[in-house]
N, C-alpha and C positions, 0 to 999 in steps of 0.2 A: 705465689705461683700455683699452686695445689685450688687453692680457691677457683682460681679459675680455670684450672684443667674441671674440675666438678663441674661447674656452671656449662660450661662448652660442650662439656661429654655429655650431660644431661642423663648419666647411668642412673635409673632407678634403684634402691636398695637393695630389691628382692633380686635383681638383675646379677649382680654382683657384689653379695655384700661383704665379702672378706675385704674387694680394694676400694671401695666406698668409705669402711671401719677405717682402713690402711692411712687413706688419702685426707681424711676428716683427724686422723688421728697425729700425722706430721703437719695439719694447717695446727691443731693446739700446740705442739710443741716449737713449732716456729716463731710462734708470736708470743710466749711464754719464756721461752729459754734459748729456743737459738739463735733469734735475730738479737734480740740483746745483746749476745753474748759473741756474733759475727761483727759486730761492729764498736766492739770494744776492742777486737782484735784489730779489727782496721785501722781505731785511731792510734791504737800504740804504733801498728806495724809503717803508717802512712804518714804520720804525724801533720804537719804543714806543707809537708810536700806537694805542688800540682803535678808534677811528674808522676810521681808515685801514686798520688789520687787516680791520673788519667790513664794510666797502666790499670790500676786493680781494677777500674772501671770498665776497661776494654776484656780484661779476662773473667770478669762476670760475667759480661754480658754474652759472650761467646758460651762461658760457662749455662747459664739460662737458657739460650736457644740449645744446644746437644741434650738438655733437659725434659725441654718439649719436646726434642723429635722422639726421645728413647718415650716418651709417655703416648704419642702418638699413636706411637708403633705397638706398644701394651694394649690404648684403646683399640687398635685393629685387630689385633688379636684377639680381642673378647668378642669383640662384633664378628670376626668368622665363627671365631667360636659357638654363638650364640646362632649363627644364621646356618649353621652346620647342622644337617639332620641326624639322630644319634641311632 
């Protein structure tokens, strides 16, 4: 997700580089530690179950999208920020 909120935002480094750091910094630890370790939880927590698969599946994905709006809403606010005269 992070990967692609960078790609889409297209924020340059100098632009903002604390949530550049931020946002590069949770795509390492995603893909290092916590997707691993999210879907080790799922198979214990879901096991065989399709019910319980299409449940987690739905409150993901819900989960995901309130993700990108709150990040959205952060890029909007850098972009006033930035387009704001000081």
């Amino acid at each position: 997700m992070f990967r692609t909120l960078l790609a889409q935002w297209g924020i340059p480094l100098e632009e903002a580089p604390g949530m550049v750091y931020y946002l590069e910094r949770h795509i390492e630890l995603d893909s290092e530690q916590h997707g691993p370790a999210a879907m080790n939880i799922l198979k214990k927590m879901v096991g065989d179950d399709q019910d319980r698969y299409a449940r987690a599946l739905h409150s993901t994905q819900k989960a995901i999208r309130a993700r990108i709006r709150l990040w959205d809403g952060v890029l909007a606010d850098i972009r006033s920020a930035a387009a704001s005269p000081v």
